[in-house]
C-alpha positions in Angstrom: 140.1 106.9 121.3 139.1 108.3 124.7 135.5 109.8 125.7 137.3 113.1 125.4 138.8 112.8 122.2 135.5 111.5 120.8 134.0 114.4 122.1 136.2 117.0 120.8 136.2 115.5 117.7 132.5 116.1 117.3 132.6 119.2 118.7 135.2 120.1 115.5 133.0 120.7 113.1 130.2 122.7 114.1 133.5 124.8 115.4 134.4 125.3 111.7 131.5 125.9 110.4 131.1 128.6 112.8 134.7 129.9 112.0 133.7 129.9 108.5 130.3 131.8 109.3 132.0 134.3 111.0 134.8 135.1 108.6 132.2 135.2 105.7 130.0 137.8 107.7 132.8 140.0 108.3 134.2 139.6 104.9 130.5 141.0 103.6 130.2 143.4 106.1 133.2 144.9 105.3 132.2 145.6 101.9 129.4 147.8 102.9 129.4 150.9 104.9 129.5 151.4 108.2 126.1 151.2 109.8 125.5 151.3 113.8 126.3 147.6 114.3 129.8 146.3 114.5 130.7 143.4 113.3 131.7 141.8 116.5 127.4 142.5 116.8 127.1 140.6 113.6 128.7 137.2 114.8 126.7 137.1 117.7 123.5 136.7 116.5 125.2 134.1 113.7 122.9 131.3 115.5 119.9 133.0 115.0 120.2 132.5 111.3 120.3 128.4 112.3 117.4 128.4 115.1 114.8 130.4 112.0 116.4 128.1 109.4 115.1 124.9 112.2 111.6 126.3 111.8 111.7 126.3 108.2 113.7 123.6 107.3 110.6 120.8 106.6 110.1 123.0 103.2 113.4 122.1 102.1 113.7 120.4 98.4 116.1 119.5 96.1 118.2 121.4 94.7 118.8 123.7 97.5 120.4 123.0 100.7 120.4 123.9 104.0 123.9 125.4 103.3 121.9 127.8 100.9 119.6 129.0 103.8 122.3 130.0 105.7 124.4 131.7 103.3 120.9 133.5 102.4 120.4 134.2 106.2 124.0 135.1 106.6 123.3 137.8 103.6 120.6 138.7 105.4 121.9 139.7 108.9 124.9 141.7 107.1 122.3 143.7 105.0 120.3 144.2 108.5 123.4 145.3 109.9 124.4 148.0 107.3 120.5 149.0 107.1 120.0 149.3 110.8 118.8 152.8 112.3 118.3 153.1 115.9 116.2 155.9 115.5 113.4 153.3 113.7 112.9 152.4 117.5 113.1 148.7 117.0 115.9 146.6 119.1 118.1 145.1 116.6 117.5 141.7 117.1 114.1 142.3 116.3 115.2 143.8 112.9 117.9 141.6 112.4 115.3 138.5 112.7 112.7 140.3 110.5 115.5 140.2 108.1 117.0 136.8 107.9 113.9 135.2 107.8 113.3 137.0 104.9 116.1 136.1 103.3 115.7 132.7 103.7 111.4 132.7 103.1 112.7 134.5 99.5 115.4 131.9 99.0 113.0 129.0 99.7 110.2 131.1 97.5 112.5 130.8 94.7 113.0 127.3 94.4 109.5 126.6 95.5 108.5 125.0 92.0 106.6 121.8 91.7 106.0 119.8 88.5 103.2 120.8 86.2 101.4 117.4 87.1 101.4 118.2 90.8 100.5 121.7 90.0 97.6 120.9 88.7 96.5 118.3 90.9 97.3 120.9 93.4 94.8 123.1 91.9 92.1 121.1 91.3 92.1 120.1 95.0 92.2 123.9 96.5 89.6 124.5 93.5 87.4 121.5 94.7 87.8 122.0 98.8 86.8 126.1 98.0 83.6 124.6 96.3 82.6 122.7 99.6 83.6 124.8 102.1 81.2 127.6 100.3 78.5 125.0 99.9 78.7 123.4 103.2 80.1 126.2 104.7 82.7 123.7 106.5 86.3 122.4 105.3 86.3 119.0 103.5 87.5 115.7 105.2 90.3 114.8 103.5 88.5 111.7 103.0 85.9 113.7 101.5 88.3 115.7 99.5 90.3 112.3 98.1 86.7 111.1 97.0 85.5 113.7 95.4 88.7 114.4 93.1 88.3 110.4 92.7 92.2 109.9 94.2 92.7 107.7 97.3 93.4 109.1 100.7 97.3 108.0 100.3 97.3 110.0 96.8 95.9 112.9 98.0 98.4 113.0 100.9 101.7 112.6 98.6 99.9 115.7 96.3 99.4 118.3 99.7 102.6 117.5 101.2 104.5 118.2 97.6 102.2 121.4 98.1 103.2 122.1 101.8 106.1 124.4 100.9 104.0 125.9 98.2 101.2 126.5 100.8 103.6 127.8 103.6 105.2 130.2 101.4 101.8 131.4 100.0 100.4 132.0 103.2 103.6 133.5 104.2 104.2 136.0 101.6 103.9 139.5 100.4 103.5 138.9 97.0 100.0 139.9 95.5 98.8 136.8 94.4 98.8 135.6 98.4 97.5 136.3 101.8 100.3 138.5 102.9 100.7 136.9 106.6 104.5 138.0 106.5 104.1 141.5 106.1 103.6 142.4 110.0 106.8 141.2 110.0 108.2 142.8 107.1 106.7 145.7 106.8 109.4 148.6 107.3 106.7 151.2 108.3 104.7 149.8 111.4 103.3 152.5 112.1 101.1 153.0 108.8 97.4 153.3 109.9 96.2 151.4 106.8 98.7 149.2 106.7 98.2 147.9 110.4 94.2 147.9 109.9 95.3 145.3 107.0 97.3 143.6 109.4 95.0 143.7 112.3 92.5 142.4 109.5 95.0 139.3 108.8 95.7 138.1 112.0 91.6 138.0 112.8 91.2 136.4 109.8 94.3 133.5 110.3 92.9 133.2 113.5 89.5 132.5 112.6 91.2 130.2 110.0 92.9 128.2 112.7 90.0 128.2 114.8 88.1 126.5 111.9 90.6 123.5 111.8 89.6 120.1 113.0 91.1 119.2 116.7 94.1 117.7 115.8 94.9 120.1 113.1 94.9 123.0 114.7 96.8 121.6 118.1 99.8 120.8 115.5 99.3 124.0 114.1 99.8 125.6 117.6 102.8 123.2 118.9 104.6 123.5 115.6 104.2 127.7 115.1 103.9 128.8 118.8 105.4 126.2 121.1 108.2 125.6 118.3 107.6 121.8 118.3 109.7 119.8 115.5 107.4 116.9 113.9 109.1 114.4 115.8 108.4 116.1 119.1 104.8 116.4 118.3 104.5 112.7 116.9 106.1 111.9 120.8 102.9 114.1 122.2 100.2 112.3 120.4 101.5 108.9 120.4 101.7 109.0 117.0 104.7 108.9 113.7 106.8 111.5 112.7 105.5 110.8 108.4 101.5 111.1 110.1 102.3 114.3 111.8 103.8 115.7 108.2 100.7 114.6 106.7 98.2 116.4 109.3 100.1 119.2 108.7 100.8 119.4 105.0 96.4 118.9 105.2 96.4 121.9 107.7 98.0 124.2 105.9 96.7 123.1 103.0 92.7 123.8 104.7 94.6 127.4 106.1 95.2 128.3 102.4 92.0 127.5 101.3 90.1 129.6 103.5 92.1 132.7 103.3 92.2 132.6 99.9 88.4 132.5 100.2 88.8 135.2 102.4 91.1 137.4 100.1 88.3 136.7 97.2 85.6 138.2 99.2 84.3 134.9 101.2 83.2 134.9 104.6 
């Protein structure tokens, strides 16, 4: 087989997949009535459903897919198409992101169990790492934190990173039992003074959060969430594995969790 064969081989099924994408969006859209985007519109911004699916993707579990994502997303980009109003004074790609990575934050949310076991263990670690933070007004080691719950190091890694999506989507949600970091993003009406002093309110306090994070921490905070670093591309800039960079960050967001659930229970 030639060099060119080879290649248009490979190239053969992201092409049907995207065929398949395409005809599924237009098949939904044309179910629902006719908003101010086309659904030419729609298939264009089919790839951003994949790039915010990349960003997300480390909080996949059994039994959902990454197919599942991106039928959710898919869903989601039709909906924002139907639902779009130029007159809300917001490009659409803006609201067509908001929108899909709802979509797929909801479908991850939903499957976002963990065992009773690990829930537990789970909760006795945020319980434990609240109770030193308040008395030493500092985060726990995760040394610290294995000895004190009387767990080795390695155990108390495998328990934060079954956590991690737990953690992400808790941070990450609107739901009242959680900081509510995604509602500047999913908040329909912006321009709701009390609403945006809450949101101002969030981002100082995430922020400060971050801020409070040890080095290393908060730099994989920052490459992962602003400079859109995968794991592996972050193991590459600290000389380090791919497995110890989803560790730091499982404990990271793990340490974000606990302080702004201090915060939301009246902490400093």
């Amino acid at each position: 087989m030639s060099a060119e064969t080879k290649k248009h081989a490979a190239a053969q099924p992201a092409d049907d997949s995207h065929r398949r994408l395409k005809a599924a969006a237009r098949n939904a859209y044309s179910d629902q009535k006719q908003g101010f985007v086309d659904d030419e519109q729609i298939t264009r911004y089919l790839p951003m459903v994949h790039k915010i699916i990349q960003r997300v993707v480390i909080y996949l579990k059994p039994p959902l897919s990454y197919d599942d994502l991106v039928s959710a997303g898919t869903v989601g980009l039709v909906k924002a198409a139907r639902d779009y109003n130029p007159s809300h004074q917001a490009e659409f790609k803006t609201y067509a992101y908001i929108r899909i990575r709802g979509a797929i934050l909801d479908e991850l949310r939903k499957w976002s169990f963990v065992p009773a076991n690990v829930d537990k263990q789970i909760r006795q670690a945020m319980q434990l790492s609240m109770q030193i933070t308040q008395e030493t007004g500092a985060l726990p080691t995760h040394e610290e934190l294995a000895r004190r719950l009387g767990v080795s190091v390695d155990k108390l890694y495998k328990t934060l990173e079954n956590a991690r999506a737990k953690q992400f989507l808790s941070i990450d949600s609107t739901q009242e039992n959680a900081p509510p970091l995604g509602v500047s993003l999913a908040d329909d009406n912006v321009t709701n003074p009390h609403r945006q002093l809450e949101q101002d309110e969030l981002v100082d306090k995430l922020t400060e959060a971050i801020g409070q994070l040890n080095k290393r921490q908060r730099q994989i905070i920052l490459l992962h969430y602003q400079q859109q670093l995968t794991m592996k591309q972050i193991g590459e800039v600290f000389g380090i594995t791919e497995p110890r960079v989803s560790q730091l960050h499982a404990v990271a967001l793990f340490n974000l969790s606990v302080k702004l659930r201090q915060w939301k229970d009246g902490g400093d």
